[in-house]
C-alpha positions as CSV (number, residue, x, y, z in Angstrom):
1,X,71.4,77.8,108.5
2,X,69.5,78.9,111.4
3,X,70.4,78.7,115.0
4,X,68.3,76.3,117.1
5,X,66.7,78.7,119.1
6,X,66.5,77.4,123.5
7,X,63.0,78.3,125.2
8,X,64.8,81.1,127.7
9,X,66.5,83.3,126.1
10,X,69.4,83.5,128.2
11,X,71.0,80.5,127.4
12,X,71.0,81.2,123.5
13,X,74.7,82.0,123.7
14,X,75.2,78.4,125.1
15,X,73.8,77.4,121.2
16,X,76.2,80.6,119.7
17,X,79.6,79.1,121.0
18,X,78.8,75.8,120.1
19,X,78.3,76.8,116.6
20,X,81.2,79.3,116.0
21,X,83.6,78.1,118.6
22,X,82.9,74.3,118.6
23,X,82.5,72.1,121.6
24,X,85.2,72.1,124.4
25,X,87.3,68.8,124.8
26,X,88.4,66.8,127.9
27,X,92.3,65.3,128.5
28,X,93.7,62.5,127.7
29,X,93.6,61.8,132.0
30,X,90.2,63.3,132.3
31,X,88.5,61.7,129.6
32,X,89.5,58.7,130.8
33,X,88.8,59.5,134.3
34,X,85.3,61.3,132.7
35,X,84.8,57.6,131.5
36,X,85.8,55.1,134.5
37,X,84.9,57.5,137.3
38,X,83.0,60.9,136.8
39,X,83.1,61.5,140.7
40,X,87.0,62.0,140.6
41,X,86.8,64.2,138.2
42,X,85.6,66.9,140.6
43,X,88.1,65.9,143.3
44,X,90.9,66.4,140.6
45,X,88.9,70.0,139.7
46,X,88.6,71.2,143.9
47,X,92.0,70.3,144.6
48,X,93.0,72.7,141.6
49,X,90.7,75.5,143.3
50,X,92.8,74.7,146.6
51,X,95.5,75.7,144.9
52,X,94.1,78.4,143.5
53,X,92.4,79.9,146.0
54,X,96.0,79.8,148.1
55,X,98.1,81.3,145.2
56,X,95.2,84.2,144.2
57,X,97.6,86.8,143.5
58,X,100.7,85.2,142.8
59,X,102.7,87.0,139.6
60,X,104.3,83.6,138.2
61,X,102.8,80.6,139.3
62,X,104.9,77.5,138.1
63,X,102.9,73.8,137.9
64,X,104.9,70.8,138.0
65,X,103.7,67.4,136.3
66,X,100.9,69.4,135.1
67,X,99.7,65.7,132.9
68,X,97.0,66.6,130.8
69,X,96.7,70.5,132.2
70,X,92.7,70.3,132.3
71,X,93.0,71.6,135.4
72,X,95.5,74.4,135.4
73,X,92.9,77.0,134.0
74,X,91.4,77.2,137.8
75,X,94.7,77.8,138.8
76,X,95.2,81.0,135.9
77,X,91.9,82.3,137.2
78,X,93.7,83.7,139.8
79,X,97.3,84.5,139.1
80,X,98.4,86.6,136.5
81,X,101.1,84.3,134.9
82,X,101.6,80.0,134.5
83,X,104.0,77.9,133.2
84,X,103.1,73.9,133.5
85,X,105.5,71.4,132.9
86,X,105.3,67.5,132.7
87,X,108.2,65.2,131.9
88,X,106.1,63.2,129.0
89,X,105.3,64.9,125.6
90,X,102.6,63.2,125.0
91,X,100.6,64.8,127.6
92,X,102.3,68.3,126.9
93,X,101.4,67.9,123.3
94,X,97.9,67.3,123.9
95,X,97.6,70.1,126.5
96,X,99.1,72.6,124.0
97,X,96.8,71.2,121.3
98,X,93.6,72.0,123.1
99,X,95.0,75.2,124.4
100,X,92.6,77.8,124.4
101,X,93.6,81.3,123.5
102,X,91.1,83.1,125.8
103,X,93.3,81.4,128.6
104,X,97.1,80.5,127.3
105,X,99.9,79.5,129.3
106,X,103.4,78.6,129.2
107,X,103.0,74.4,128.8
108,X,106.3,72.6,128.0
109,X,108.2,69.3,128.5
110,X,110.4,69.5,131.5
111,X,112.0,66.3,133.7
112,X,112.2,68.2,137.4
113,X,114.7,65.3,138.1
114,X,116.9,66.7,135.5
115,X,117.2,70.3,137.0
116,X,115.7,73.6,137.8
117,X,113.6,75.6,135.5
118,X,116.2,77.9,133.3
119,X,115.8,81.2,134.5
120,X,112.8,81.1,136.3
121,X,112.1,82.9,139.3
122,X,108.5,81.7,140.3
123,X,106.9,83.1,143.5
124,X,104.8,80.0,143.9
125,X,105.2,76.6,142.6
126,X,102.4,73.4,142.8
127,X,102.4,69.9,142.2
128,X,99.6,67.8,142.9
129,X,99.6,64.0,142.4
130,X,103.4,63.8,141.5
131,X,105.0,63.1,144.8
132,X,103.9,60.0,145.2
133,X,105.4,58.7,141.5
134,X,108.8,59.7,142.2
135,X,111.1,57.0,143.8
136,X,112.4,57.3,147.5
137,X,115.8,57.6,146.3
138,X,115.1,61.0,144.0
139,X,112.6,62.8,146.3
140,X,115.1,65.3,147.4
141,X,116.4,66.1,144.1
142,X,112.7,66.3,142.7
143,X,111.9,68.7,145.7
144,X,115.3,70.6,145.6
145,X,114.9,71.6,142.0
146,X,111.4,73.2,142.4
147,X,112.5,74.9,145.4
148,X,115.7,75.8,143.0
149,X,113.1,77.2,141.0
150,X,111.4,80.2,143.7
151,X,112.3,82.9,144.4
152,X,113.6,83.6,147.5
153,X,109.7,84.5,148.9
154,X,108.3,81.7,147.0
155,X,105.7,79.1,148.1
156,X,105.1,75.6,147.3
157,X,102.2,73.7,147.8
158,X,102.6,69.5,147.9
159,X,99.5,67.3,146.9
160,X,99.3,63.6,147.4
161,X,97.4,60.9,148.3
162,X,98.0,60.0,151.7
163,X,99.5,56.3,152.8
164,X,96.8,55.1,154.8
165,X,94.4,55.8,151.6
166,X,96.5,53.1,149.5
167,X,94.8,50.5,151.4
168,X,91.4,51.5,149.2
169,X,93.5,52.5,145.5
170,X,92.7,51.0,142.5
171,X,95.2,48.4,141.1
172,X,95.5,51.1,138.7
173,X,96.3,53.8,141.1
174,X,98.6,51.2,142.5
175,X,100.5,50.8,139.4
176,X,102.2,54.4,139.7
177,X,102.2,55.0,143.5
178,X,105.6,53.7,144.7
179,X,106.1,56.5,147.1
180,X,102.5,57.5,149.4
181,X,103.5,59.5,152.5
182,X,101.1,59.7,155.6
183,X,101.3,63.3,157.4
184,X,104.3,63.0,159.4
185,X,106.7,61.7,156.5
186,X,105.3,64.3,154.3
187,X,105.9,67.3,157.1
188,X,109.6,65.5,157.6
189,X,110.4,66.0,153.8
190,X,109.1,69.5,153.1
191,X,110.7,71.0,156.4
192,X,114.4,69.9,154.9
193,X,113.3,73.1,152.5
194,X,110.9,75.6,154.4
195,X,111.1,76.9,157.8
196,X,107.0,76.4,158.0
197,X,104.8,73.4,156.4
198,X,101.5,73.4,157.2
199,X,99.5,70.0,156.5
200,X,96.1,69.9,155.6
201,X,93.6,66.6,155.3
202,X,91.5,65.7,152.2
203,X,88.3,63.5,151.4
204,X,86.8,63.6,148.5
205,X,86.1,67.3,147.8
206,X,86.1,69.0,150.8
207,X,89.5,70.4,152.7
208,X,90.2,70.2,156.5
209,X,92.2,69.8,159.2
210,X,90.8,67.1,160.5
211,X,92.4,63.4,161.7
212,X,95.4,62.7,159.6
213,X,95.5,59.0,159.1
214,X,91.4,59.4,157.9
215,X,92.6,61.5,155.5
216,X,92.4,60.1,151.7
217,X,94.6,63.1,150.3
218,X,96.8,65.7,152.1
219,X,98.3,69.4,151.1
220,X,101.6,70.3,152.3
221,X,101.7,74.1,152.4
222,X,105.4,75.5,152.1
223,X,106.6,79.1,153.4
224,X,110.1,80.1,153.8
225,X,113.0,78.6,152.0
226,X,115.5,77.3,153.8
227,X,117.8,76.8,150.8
């Protein structure tokens, strides 16, 4: 059967993937997010280029509560090596399922509360949206055991929604934060591990360093283990 043919040229190969590569598919997260509220959907994607864009060059880059992992592709744009770990298999399973072999990595089942990764040595670690899940009374041993996880170089870069933003989450939001930080608590945690944590401000899209408690999300950017 013949190819339908587009009216410029250049945008034939749009029609040739679609045909012998089929049609890319979202998350389990991002398809519903995709359905309930397209506009996060690029705040999920920019703070993934944060990262990105912080870690270009990193050898092994290690993603903690990766979820559904649509996102961790921006991150292996720019680093040569990922492993992405989430503590359910049911978003592992569906990660590794729509894994793509023009950009593979390392996704696998791994509770951060339970211990380190085995044998890793990562030069940079992330976890965005994770934080703020994790009980009070496990924080440290959740931060401990991705720091357990660096080398002695490594980085780590914290994302969460900030405390002050709770007052505007959805019930559904809601239902899973039990542990929002504003800028100070976040700094107060992270410097237990790293000599420096720099803290910077997110609204929507856009990064800055701008007035803390205006900020919906914050970045907690790690450098020098302490431990």
């Amino acid at each position: 059967m013949e190819l339908e043919k587009t009216r410029e040229p250049q945008y034939q190969v749009q029609v040739t993937i679609r045909e012998t590569e089929g049609l890319a598919s979202l998350g389990l997260t991002t398809n519903q997010v995709w359905r309930d509220d397209p506009r996060h959907l690029l705040f999920i994607l920019a703070r993934c280029k944060f990262v990105a864009k912080m870690l270009s060059g990193k050898q092994r880059v290690l993603e903690v509560g990766c979820g559904d992992a649509f996102g961790s592709r921006i991150v292996l744009q720019e680093v040569k090596e990922l492993c992405a770990v989430d503590f359910d298999p049911v978003f592992i399973k569906d990660a590794n399922e729509r894994m793509d072999e023009r950009w593979k990595f390392d996704c696998r089942v791994h509770d951060m509360l339970s211990g380190p990764i085995e044998g890793a040595a990562f030069d940079a670690a992330y976890t965005l949206d994770v934080i703020e899940h994790v009980p009070q009374t496990d924080e440290d041993r959740f931060v401990y055991n991705i720091v357990q996880s660096l080398t002695e170089q490594g980085v780590l870069i914290v994302g969460t929604p900030s405390l002050q933003s709770q007052t505007y989450a959805s019930e559904y939001s809601k239902q899973g934060h039990i542990n929002c930080k504003d800028q100070k608590q976040l700094k107060e945690l992270m410097l237990k591990y790293f000599h420096n944590v720099f803290i910077f401000s997110m609204n929507d899209e856009v990064v800055h360093t701008g007035f803390y408690p205006m900020a919906h999300y914050l970045f907690a950017l790690c450098v020098g283990r302490k431990i």
